[in-house]
C-alpha positions in Angstrom: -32.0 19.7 26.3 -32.3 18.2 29.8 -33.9 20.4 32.3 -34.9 20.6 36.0 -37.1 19.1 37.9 -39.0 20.4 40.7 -41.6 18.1 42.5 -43.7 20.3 44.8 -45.8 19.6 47.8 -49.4 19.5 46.5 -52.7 17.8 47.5 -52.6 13.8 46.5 -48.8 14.3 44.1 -47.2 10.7 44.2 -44.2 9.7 42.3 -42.9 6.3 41.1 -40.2 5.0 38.6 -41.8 3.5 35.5 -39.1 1.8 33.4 -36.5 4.4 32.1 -38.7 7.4 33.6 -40.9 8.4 36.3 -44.0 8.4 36.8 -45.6 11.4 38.3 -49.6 11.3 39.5 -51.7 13.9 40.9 -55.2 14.4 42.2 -57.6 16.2 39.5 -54.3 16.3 36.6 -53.9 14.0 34.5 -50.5 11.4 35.1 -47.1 12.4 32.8 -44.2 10.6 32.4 -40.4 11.9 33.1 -37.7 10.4 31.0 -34.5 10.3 33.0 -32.8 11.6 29.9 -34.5 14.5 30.3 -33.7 15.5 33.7 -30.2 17.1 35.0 -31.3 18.0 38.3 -34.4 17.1 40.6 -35.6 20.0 43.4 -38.1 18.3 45.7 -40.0 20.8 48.0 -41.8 19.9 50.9 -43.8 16.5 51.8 -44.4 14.1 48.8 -45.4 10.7 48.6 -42.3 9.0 46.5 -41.2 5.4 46.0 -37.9 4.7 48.0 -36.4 3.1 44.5 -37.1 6.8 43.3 -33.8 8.4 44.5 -31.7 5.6 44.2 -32.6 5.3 40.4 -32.4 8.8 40.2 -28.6 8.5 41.0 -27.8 5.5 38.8 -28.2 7.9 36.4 -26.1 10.1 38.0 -29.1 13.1 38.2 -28.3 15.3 41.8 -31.4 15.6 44.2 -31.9 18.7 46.4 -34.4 18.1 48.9 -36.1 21.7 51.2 -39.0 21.7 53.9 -41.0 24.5 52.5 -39.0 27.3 54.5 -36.1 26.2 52.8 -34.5 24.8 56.0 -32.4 21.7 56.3 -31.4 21.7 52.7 -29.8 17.8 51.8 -27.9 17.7 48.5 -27.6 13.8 47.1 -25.6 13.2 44.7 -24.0 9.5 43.3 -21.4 8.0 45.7 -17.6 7.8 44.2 -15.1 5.9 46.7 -12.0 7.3 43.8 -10.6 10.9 44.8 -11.6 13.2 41.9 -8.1 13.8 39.8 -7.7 16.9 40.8 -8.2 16.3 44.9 -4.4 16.3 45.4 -3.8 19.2 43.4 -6.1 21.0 45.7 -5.1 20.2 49.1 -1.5 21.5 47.7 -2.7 24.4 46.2 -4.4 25.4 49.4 -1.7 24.2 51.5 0.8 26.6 49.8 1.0 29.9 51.2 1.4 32.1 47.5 -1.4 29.2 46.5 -3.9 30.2 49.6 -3.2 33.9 49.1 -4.4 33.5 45.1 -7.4 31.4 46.2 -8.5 34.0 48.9 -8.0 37.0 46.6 -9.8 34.8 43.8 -12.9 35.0 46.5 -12.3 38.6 46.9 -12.3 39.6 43.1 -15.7 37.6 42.1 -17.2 38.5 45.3 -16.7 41.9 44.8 -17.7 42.2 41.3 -21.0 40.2 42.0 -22.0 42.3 44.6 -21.7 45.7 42.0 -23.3 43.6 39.3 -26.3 42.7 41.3 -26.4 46.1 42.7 -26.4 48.1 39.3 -29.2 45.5 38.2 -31.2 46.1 41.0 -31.1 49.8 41.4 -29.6 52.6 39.2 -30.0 54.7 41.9 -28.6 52.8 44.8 -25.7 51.9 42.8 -24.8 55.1 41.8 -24.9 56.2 45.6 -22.6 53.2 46.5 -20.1 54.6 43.5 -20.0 58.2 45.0 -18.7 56.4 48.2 -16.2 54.4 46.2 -18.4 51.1 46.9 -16.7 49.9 50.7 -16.3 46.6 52.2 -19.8 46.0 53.5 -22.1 48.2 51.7 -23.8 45.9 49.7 -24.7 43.8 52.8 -25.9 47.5 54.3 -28.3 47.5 52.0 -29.6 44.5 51.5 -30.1 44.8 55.7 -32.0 48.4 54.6 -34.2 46.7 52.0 -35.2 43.4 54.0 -36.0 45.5 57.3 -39.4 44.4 57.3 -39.4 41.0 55.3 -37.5 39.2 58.2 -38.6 35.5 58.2 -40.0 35.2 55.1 -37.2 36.8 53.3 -35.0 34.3 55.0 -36.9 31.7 54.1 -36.8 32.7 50.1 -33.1 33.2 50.6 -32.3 29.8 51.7 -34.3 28.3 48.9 -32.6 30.4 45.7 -29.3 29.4 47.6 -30.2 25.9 47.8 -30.8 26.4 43.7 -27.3 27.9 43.2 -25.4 25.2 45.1 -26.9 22.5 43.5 -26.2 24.1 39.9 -22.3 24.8 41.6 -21.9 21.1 43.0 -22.9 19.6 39.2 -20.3 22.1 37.8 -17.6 21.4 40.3 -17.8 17.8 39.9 -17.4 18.2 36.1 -14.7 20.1 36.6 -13.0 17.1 38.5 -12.8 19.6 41.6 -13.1 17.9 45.1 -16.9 19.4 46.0 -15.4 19.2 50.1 -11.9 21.3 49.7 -12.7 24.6 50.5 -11.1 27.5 51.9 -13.4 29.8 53.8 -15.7 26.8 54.5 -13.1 24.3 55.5 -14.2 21.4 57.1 -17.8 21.2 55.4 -18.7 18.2 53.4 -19.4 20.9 50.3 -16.6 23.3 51.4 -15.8 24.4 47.8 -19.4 24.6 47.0 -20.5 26.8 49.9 -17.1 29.0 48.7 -18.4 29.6 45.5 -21.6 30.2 46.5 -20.2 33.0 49.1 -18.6 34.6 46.0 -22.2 34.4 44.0 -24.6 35.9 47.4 -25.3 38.6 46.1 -26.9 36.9 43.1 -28.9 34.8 45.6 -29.8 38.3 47.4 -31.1 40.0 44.2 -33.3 37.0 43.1 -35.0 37.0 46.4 -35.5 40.9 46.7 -37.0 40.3 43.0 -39.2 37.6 44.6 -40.7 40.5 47.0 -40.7 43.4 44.7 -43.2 41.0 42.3 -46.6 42.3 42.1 -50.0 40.2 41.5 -52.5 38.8 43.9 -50.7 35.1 44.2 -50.4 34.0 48.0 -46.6 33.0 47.0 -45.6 32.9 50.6 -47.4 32.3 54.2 -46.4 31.6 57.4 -45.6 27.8 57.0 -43.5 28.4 54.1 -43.6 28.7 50.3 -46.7 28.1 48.7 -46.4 26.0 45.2 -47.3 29.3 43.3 -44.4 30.7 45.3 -41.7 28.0 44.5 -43.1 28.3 40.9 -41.8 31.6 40.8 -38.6 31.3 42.4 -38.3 28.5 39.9 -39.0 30.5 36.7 -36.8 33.5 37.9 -33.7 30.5 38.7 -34.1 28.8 35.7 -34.3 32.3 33.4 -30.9 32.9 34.4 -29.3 29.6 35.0 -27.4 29.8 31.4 -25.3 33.2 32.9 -25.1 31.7 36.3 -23.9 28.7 34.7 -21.4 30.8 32.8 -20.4 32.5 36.0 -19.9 29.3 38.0 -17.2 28.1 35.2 -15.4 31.0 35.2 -14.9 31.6 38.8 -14.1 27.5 38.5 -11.5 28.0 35.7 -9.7 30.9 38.0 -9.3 28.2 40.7 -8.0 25.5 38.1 -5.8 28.3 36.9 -4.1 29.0 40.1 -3.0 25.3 40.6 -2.1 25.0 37.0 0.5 28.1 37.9 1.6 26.8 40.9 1.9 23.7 39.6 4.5 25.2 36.4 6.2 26.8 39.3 7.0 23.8 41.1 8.3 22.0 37.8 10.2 25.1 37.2 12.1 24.7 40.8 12.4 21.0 40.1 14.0 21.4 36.3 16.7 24.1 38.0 17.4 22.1 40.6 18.2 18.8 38.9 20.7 21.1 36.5 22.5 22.5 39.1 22.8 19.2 40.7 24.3 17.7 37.6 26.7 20.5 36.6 28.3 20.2 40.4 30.2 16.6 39.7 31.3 18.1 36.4 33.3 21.5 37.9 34.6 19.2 40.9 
């Protein structure tokens, strides 16, 4: 099974490609060795010493590489360059183009955005969510409470945030590209390299919001987070928490993806429809001249 992984800035780390793996040294641990066929993603966090051939090799083999500072700022997503539209680019630009076809894709956005936030809600807090219930659950509540819960986190919570949502959109871009999706068509997120990515992601938020609140609400005597940023011990944890629920995320990200491929399938039968009934009609006209 190939898995993540996640380089972190530590004291004297250096990696290098070694034949059909990498090799990965550190100060006081003993070297190990990566095969490529073991990795689908790479997470690199912070400063870290790293051949140049590293990235390119990692995508030959077609393996995505999300790079954070430690605060989670300035996240860069590589990924293997493609000059050939994916086949379903065109498909998308008329789907969004169309007004019944933009209406679909917005309420799409509504419907899993919506049913995310009550999801992460309930899991979070029976008590919260039954609150939110009693008041039929408004546009806007869930991001009232996440506002209530965070009051005194500020930074640092922002900090954690960006770094779980750097997670997600890299396990959304992988999916999407898969799925033979243009990664840059979006909607809400128009004109953004990863439009459809960062659209996606907006449905999934409150996922992002709940794994961070968890990240706060852990206890133990770990430094997992200082002023500079997130300590290895922290991005250890928000690691482990990710990766414990990557399978349902994963499931979530195809279904929201299969929704979208849905509603160009369905305008797509539509315009075949129109086409079929208007080449009959056409040929039936010299006949009852």
């Amino acid at each position: 099974m190939r898995r993540t992984l996640y380089l972190c800035q530590s004291r004297g780390i250096q990696v290098r490609v070694d034949g059909p793996s990498l090799w990965i040294t550190q100060e006081g641990v003993a070297g190990r060795r990566v095969p490529f066929q073991m990795v689908e993603h790479a997470v690199i966090l912070g400063n870290i010493n790293l051949e140049t051939d590293v990235l390119s090799t990692l995508s030959e083999h077609n393996i995505p590489v999300t790079i954070f500072s430690r605060k989670g700022e300035n996240t860069t997503m590589l990924v293997c360059y493609n000059e050939k539209f994916p086949p379903y680019y065109h498909k998308q630009k008329l789907f969004y183009r169309q007004p019944h076809g933009k209406n679909r894709y917005l309420n799409i956005v509504k419907h899993w955005r919506r049913k995310t936030e009550i999801y992460a809600l309930k899991r979070y807090s029976k008590k919260l969510f039954e609150k939110a219930k009693n008041e039929n659950f408004k546009d806007g509540t869930f991001q009232k409470i996440i506002k209530s819960e965070t009051l005194f986190l500020q930074d640092r919570y922002k900090m954690v945030y960006r770094l779980v949502r750097g997670l997600l959109c890299q396990l959304i871009l992988t999916q999407v590209r898969r799925a033979q999706l243009d990664p840059s068509l979006g909607v809400i997120f128009r004109h953004h390299p990863h439009g459809l990515v960062l659209d996606i992601a907006y449905m999934l938020d409150p996922e992002v919001h709940l794994q961070t609140l968890r990240f706060f609400n852990k206890k133990g005597d770990e430094i997992l987070i200082t002023n500079i940023g997130v300590t290895s011990e922290g991005m250890r944890d928000i690691a482990l928490r990710f990766e414990n629920r990557r399978a349902s995320i994963t499931e979530l990200v195809r279904r929201v993806i299969g929704s979208i491929i849905e509603g160009i399938r369905d305008l797509e039968a539509k315009a075949e429809i129109r086409r079929t009934r208007r080449g009959v009609n056409e040929r039936a006209l010299p006949y009852m001249l």
